[in-house]
Each structure stands twice: as structure tokens, then as C-alpha cells.
Z-matrix of the N, CA and C atoms (Angstrom, degrees):
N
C 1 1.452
C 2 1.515 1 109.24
N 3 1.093 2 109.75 1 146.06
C 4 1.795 3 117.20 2 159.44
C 5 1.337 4 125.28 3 -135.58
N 6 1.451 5 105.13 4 136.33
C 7 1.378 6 105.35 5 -174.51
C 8 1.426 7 123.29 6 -56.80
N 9 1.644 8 98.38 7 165.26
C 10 1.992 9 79.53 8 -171.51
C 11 2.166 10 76.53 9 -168.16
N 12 1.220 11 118.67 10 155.13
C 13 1.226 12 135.20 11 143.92
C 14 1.938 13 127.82 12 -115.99
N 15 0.920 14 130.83 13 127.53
C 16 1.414 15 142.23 14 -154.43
C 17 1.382 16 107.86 15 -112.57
N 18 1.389 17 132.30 16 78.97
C 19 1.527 18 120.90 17 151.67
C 20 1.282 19 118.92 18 -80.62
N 21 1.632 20 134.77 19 -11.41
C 22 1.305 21 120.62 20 -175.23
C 23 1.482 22 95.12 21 -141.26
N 24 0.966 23 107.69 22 -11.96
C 25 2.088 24 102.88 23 -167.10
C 26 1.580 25 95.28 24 160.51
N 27 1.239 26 140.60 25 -13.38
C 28 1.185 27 138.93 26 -126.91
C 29 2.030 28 86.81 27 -71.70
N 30 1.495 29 140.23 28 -15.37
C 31 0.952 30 121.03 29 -135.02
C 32 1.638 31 77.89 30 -134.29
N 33 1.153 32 119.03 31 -54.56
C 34 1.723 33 155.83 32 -170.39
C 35 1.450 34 96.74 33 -53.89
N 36 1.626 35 118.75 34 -63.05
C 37 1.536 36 120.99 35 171.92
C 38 1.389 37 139.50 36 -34.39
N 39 1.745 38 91.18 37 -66.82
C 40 1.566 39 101.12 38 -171.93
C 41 1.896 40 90.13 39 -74.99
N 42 1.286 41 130.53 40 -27.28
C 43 1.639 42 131.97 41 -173.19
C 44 1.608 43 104.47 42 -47.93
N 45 1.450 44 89.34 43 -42.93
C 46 1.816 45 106.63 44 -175.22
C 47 1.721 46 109.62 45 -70.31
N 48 1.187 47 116.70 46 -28.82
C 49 1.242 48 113.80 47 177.43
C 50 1.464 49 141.17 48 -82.23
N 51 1.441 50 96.52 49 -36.99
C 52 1.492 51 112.05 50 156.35
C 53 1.580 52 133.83 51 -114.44
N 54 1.059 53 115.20 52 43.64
C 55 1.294 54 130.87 53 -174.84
C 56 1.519 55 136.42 54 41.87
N 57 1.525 56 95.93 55 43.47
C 58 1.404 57 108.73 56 178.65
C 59 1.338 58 124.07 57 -118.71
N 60 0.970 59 151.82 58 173.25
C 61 1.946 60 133.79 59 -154.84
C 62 1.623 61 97.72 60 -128.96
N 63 1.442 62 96.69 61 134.39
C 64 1.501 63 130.33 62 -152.16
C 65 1.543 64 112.40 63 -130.30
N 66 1.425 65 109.15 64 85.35
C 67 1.687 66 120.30 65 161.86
C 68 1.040 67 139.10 66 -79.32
N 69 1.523 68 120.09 67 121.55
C 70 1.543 69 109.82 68 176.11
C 71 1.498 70 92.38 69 -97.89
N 72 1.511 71 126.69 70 115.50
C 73 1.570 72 123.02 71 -173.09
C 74 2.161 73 94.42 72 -83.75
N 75 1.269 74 104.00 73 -175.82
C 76 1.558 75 99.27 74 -146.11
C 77 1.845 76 78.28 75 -93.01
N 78 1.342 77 86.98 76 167.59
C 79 1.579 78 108.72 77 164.91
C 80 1.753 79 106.37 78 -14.43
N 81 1.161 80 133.69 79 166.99
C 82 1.353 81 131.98 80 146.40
C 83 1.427 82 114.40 81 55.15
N 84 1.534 83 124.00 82 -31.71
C 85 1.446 84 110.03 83 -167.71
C 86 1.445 85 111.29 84 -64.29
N 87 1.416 86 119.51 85 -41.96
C 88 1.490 87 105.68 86 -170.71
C 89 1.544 88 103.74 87 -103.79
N 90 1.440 89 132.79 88 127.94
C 91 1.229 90 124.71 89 -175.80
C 92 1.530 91 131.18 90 -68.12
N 93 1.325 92 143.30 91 107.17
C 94 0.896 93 118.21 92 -166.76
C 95 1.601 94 138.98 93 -84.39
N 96 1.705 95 98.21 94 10.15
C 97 2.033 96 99.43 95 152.02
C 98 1.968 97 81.22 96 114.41
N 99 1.333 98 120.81 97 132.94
C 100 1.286 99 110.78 98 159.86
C 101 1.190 100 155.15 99 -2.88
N 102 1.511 101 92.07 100 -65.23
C 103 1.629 102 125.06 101 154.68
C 104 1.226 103 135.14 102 -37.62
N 105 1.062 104 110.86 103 -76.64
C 106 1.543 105 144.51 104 159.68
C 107 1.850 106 113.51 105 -76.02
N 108 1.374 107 101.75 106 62.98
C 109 1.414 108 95.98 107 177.21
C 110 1.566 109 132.42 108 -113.32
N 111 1.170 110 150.08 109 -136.95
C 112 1.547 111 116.23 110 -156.31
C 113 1.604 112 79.68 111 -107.81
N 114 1.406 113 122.45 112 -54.64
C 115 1.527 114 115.71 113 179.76
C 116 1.630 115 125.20 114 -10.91
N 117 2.131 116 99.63 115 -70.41
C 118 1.057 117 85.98 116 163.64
C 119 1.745 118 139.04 117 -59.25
N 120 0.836 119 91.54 118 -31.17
C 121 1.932 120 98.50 119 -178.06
C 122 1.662 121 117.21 120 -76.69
N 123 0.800 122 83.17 121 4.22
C 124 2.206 123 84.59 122 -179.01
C 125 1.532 124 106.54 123 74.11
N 126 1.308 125 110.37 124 9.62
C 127 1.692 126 92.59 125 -179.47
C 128 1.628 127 106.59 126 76.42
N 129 1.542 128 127.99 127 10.26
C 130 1.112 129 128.77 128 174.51
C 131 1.483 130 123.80 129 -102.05
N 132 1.924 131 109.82 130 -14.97
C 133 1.317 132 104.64 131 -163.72
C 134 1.790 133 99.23 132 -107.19
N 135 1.447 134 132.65 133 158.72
C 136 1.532 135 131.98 134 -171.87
C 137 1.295 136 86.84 135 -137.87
N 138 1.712 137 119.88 136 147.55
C 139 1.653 138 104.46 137 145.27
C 140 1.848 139 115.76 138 -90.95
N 141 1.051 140 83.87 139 174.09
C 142 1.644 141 92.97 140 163.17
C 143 1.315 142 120.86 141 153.42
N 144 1.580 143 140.63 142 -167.77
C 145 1.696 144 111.36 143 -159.90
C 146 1.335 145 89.76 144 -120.94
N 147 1.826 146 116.66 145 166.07
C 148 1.395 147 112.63 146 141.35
C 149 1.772 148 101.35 147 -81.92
N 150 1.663 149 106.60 148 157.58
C 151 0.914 150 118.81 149 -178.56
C 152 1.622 151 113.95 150 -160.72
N 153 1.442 152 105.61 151 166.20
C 154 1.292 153 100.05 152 -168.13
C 155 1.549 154 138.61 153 -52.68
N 156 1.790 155 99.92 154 -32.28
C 157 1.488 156 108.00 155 -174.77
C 158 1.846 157 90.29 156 -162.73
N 159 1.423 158 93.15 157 166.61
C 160 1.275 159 89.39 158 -166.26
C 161 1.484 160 133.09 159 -80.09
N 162 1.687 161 104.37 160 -11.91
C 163 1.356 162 110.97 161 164.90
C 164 1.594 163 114.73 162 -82.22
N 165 2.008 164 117.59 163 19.75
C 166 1.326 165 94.44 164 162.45
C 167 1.737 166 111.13 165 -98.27
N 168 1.807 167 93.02 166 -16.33
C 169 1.262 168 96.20 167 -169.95
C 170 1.628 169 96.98 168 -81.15
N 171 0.911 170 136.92 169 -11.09
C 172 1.846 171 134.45 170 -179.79
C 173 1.629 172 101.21 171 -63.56
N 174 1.848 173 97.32 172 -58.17
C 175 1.583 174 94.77 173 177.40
C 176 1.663 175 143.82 174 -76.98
N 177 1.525 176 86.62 175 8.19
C 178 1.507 177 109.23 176 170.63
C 179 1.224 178 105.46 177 -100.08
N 180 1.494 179 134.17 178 -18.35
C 181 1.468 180 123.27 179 -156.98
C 182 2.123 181 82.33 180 -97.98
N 183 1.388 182 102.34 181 -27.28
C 184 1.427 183 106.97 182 178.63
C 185 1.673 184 112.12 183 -48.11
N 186 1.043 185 93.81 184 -55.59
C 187 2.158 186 112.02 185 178.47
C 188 0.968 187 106.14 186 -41.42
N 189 1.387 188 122.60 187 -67.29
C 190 1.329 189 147.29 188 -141.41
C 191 1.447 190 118.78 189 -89.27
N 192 1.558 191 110.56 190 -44.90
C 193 1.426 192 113.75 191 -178.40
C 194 1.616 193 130.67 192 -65.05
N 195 1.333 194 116.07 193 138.64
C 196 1.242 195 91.66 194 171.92
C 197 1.737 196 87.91 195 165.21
N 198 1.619 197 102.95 196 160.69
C 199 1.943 198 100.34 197 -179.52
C 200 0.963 199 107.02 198 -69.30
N 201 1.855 200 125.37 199 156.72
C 202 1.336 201 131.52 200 171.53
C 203 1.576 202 105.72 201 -96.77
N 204 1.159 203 93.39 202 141.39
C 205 1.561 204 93.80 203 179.33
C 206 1.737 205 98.17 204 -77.37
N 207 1.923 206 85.94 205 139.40
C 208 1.645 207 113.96 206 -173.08
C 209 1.404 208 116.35 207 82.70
N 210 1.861 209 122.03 208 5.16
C 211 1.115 210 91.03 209 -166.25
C 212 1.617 211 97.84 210 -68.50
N 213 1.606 212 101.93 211 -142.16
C 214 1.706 213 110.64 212 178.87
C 215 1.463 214 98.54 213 -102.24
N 216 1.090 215 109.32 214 -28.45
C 217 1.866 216 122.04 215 -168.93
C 218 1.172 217 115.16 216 -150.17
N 219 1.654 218 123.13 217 175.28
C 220 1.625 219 121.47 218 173.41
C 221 1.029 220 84.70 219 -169.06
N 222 1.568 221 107.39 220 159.57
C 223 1.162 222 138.28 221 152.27
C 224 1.214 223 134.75 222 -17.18
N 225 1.321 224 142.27 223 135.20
C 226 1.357 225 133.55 224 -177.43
C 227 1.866 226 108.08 225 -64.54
N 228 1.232 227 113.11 226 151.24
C 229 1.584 228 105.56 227 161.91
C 230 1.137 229 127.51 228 -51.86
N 231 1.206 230 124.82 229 174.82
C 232 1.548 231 123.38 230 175.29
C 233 1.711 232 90.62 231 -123.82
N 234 1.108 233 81.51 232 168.50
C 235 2.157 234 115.28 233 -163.71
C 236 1.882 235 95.03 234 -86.59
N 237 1.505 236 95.67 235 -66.12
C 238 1.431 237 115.30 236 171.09
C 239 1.406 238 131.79 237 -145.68
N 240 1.210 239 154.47 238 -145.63
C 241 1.182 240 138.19 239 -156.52
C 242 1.450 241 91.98 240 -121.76
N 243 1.749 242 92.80 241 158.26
C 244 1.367 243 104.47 242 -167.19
C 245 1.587 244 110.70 243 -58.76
N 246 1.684 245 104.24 244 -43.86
C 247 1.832 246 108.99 245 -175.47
C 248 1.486 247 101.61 246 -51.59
N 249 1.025 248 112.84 247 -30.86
C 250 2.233 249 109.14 248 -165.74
C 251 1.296 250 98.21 249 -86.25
N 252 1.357 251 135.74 250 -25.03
C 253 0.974 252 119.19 251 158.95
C 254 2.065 253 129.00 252 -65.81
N 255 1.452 254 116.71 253 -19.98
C 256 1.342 255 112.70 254 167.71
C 257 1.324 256 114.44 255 -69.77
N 258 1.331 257 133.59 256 4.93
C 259 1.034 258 155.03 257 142.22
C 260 1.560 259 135.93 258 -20.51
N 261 1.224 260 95.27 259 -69.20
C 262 1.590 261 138.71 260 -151.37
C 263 1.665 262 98.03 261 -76.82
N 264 1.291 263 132.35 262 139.65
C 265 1.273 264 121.40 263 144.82
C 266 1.717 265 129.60 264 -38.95
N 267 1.090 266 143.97 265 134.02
C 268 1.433 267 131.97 266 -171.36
C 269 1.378 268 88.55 267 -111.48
N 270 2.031 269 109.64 268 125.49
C 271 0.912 270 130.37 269 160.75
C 272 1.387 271 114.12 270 -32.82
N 273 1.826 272 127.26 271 168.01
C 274 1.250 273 109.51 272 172.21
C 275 1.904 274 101.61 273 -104.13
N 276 1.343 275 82.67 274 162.02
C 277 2.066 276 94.64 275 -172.06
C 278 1.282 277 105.91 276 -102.48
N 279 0.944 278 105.05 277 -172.27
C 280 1.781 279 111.43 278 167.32
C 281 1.659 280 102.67 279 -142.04
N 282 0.926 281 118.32 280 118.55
C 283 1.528 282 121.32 281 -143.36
C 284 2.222 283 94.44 282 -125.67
N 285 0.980 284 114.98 283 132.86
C 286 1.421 285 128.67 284 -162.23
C 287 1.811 286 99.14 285 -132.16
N 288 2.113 287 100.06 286 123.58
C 289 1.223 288 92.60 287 -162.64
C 290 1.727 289 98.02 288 -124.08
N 291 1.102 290 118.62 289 -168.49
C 292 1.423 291 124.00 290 171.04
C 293 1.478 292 108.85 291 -146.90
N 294 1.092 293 94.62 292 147.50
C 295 1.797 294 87.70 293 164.80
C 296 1.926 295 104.17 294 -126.93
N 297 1.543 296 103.17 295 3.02
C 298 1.927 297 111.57 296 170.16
C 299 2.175 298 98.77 297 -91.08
N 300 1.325 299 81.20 298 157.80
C 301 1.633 300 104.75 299 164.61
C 302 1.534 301 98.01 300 -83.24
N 303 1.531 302 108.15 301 178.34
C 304 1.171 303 139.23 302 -164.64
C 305 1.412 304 101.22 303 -95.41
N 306 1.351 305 112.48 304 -32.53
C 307 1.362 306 123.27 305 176.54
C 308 1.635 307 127.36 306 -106.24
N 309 1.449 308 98.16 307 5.24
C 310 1.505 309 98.06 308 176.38
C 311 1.530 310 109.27 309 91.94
N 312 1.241 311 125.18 310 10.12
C 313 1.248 312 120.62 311 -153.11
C 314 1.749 313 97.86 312 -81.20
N 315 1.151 314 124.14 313 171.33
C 316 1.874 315 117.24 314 162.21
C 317 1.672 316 94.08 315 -80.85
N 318 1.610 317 114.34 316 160.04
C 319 1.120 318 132.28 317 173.15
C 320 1.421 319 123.94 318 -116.76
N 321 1.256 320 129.31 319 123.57
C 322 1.480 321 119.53 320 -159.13
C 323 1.734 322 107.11 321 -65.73
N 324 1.190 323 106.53 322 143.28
C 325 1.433 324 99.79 323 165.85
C 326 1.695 325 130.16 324 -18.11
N 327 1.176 326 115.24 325 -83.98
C 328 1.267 327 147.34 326 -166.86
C 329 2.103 328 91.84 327 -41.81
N 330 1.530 329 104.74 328 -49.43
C 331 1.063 330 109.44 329 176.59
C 332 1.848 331 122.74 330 -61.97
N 333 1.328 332 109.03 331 -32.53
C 334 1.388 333 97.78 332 168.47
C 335 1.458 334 95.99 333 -97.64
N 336 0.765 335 168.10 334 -78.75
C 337 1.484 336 154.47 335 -149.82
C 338 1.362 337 104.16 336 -21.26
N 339 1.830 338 112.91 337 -40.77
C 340 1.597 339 108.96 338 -170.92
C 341 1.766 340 110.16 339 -75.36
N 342 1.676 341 98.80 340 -34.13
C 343 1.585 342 79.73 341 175.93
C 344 1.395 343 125.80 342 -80.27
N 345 1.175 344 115.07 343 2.11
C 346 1.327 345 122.75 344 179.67
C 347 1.782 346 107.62 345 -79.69
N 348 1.241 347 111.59 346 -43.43
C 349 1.410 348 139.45 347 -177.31
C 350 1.907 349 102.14 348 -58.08
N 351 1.396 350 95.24 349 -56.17
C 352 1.588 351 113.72 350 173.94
C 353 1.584 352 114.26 351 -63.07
N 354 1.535 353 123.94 352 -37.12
C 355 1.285 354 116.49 353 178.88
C 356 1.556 355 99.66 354 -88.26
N 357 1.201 356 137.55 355 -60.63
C 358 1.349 357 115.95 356 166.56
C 359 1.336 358 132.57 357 -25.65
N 360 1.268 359 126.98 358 -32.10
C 361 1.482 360 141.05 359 165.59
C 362 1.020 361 111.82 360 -47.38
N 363 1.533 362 112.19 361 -60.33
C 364 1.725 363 122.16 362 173.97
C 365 0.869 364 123.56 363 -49.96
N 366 1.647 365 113.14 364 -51.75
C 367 1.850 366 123.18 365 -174.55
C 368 1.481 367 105.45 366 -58.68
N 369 1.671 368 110.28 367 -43.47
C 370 1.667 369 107.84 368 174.46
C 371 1.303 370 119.25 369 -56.58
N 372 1.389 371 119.15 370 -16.71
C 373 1.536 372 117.35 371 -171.81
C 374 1.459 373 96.20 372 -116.45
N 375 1.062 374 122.28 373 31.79
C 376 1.913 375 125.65 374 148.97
C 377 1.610 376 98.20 375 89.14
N 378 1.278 377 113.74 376 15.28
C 379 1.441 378 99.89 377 160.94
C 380 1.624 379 145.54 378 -97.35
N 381 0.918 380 122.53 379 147.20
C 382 1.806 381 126.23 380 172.14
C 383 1.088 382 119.25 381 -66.41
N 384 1.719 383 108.20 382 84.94
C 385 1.783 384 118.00 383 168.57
C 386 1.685 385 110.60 384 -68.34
N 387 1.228 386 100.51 385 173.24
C 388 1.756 387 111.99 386 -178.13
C 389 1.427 388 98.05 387 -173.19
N 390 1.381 389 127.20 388 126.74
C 391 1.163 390 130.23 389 153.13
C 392 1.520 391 121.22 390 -81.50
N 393 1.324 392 110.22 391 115.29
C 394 1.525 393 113.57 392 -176.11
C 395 1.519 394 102.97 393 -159.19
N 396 1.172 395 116.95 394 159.49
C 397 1.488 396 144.62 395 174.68
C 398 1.201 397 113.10 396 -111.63
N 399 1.737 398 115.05 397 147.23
C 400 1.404 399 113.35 398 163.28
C 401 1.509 400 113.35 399 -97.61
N 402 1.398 401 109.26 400 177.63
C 403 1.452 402 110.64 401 -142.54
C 404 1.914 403 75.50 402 -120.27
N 405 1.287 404 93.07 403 105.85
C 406 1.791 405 103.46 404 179.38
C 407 1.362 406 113.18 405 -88.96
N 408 1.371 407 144.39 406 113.92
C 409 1.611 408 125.32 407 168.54
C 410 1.655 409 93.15 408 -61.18
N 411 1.200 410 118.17 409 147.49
C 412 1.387 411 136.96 410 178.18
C 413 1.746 412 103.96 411 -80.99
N 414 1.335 413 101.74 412 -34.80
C 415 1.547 414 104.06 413 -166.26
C 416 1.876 415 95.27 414 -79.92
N 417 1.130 416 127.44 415 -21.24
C 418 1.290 417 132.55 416 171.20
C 419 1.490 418 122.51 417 -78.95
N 420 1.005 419 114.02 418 -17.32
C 421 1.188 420 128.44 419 176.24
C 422 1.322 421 110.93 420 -76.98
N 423 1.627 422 115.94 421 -48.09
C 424 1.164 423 118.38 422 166.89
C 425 1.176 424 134.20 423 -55.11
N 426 1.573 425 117.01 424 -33.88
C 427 1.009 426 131.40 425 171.98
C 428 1.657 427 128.98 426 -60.77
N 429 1.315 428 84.29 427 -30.19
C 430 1.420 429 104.32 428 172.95
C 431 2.076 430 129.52 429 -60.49
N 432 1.552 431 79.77 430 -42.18
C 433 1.727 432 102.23 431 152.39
C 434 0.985 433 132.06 432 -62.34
N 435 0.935 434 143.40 433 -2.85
C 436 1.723 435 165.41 434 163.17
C 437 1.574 436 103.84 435 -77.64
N 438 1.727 437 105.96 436 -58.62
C 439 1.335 438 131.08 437 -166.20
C 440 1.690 439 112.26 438 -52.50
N 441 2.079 440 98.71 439 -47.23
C 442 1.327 441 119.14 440 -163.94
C 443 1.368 442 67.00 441 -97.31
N 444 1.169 443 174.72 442 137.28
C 445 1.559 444 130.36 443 39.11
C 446 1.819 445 108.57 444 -126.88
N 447 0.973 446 109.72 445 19.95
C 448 1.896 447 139.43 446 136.00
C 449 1.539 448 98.19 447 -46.17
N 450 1.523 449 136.63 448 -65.65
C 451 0.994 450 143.62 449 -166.44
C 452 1.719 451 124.56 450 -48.69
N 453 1.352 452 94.31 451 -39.91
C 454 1.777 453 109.31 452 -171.20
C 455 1.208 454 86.71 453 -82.33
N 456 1.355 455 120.01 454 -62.26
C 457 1.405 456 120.12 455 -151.65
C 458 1.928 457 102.03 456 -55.79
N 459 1.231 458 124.84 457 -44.33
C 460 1.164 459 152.79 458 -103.12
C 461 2.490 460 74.77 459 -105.19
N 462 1.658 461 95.33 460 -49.91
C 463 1.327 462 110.14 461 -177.45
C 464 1.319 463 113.50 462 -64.76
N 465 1.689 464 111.65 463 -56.97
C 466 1.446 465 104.33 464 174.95
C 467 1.461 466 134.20 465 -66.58
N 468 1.298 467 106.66 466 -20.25
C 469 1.589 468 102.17 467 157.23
C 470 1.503 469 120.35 468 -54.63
N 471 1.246 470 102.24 469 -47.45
C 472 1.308 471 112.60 470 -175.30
C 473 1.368 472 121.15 471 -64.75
N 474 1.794 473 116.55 472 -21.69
C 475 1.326 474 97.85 473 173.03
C 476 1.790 475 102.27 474 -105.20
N 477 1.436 476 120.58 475 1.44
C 478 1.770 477 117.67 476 156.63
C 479 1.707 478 107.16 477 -54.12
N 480 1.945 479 117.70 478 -31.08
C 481 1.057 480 97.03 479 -161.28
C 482 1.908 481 115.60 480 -91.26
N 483 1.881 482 84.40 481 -16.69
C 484 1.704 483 98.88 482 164.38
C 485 1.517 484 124.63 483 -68.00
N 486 1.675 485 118.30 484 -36.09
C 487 1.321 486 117.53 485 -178.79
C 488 1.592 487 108.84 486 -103.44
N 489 1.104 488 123.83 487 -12.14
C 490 1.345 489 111.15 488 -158.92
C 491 1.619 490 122.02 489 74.88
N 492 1.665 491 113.51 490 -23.95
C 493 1.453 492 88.65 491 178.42
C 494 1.262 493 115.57 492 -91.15
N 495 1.773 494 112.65 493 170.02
C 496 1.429 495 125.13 494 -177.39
C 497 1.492 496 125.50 495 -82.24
N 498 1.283 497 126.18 496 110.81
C 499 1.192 498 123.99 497 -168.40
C 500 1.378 499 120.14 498 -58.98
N 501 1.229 500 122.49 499 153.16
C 502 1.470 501 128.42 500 -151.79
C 503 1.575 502 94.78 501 -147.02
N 504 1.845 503 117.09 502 165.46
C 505 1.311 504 115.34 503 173.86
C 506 1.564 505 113.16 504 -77.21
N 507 1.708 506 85.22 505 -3.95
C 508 1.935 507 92.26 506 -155.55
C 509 1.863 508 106.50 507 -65.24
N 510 1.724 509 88.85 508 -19.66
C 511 1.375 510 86.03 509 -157.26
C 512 1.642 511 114.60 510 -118.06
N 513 1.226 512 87.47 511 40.14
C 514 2.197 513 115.88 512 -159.01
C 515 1.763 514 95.28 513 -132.66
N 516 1.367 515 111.34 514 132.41
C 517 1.404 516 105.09 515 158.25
C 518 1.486 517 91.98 516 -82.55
N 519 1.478 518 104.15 517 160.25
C 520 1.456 519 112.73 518 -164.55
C 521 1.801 520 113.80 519 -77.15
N 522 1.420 521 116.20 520 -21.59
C 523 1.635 522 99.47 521 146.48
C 524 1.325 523 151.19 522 -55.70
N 525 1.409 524 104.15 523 -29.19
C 526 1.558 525 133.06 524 170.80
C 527 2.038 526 106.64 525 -72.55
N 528 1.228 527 94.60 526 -41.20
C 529 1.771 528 108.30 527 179.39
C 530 1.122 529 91.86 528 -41.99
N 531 1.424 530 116.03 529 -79.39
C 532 1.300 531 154.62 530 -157.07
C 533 1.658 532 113.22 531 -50.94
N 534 0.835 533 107.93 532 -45.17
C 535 2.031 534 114.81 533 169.88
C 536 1.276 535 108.42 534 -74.87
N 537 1.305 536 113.06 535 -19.49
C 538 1.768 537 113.57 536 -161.61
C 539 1.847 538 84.43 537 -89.27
């Protein structure tokens, strides 16, 4: 396993790329430490690992989970543990797909072929596909960028105020520069 925290894909992405299994666990389940708590993060960032298969990440989310003392809220309990649940028959879903961005963007081939590939998967395993989109205000979206780049900035202060040194571009990939 390796550690990883996920506000946008950060864990989910690279999981998807090289064939290793990639959780974003829900709101609250994994705590993220005083420091690093949901306030600062918008309620967008979780920890948890990529890992090889999904009953390692079940029995890691098992270790790991649980309320932090002081947050404001947590997670609901669990019934039983995450591993006994890979177990279980999985109810059927009704599962809603896209093959558009959020922003209208074009999508490379290869990329819808997979969700197409991915919702067929489902339908073979007894589920209720639907092609649909959500209905994004654009002007909210933007807003939202403001929201997420609070975050970078929000870290590197925080480690000027752990080391003392002065942040530089030298030491930023230039997206991270760039939000800060």
C-alpha cells in the first residue's frame, strides 16, 4: 500500500492507471490529524492508500477509520467491517454515466470508450445504467476555483510556518506556484 490523500482524483487517478485500487473513503471516515482538518480543506480532501486490491484497502480503511476527537461531525457507524463487507452480495444500483466534462470540454477517444466499457460492466453485473449529466452553473464552478486554490496556498504557509524557509518557484511545480 501507499499513502495517498484525494481531493480531486489524487489517489483514484494514478489507481486507474496502473492497475491498482483507488479509494476516496466518504467524508469523515478517515481523520485527517488536527492540522490538516476538513475546515481547512473544503470538505474535499480524505486520506487513504492506493493499494493492491480492494480487500487491502477495506482492511486498511478498517485500522484507520474512526471520529477525530473535536471534529464538528463524523461519519455514521458501521454495522461491520469494511473487509466483511467484500463479502456480501452487492445490492443492485442504478448507476448514471457521462461521456461530456463538467466544462464542456471534448474528451479523447480512448477516454469514452472506457466509460462506455465501464457502464457495460455494470449492466453485465445486473445494474441500471442511464446516460445523464449534471446540470453545473458555470458561474459556480468558478467559484469553486477560488475555493480549491485556498488549499495550496493554505499548505505552504503552513509548512514556511513549520520550517522557517521562504517559499520560492524553485521549489513549486508551477501549478502549485500558481494557486499559492
Amino acid at each position: 500500500m501507499a499513502h495517498g490523500n484525494d481531493g480531486a482524483g489524487s489517489i483514484r487517478i494514478p489507481a486507474s492507471c496502473c492497475g491498482l485500487f483507488g479509494l476516496k473513503p466518504t467524508r469523515a471516515r478517515n481523520p485527517l490529524g488536527p492540522e490538516y482538518n476538513d475546515i481547512i480543506f473544503s470538505a474535499t480532501v480524505c486520506e487513504h492508500v492506493l493499494s493492491r486490491s480492494v480487500r487491502d484497502s477495506a482492511r486498511l480503511l478498517d485500522a484507520t477509520s474512526g471520529p477525530e476527537l473535536g471534529a464538528p461531525y463524523q461519519a455514521g457507524s458501521l454495522m461491520q467491517s469494511f473487509e466483511n463487507e467484500i463479502d456480501k452480495e452487492p445490492s443492485k444500483l442504478r448507476i448514471a454515466f457521462t461521456e461530456r466534462t463538467i466544462t464542456k470540454e471534448s474528451v479523447h477517444p480512448d477516454c469514452v470508450e472506457a466509460v462506455r466499457d465501464a457502464a457495460n460492466l455494470c449492466s453485465n453485473l445486473g445494474h441500471e445504467i442511464v446516460e445523464d449529466s449534471p446540470v453545473i452553473d458555470q458561474g459556480l464552478l468558478s467559484k469553486y476555483g477560488y475555493i480549491w486554490a485556498m488549499i495550496p496556498a493554505w499548505v505552504v504557509d503552513y509548512w514556511v510556518r513549520r520550517t522557517g524557509q521562504k517559499p520560492s518557484p524553485n521549489n513549486f511545480e508551477k501549478i502549485t506556484w500558481a494557486l499559492y
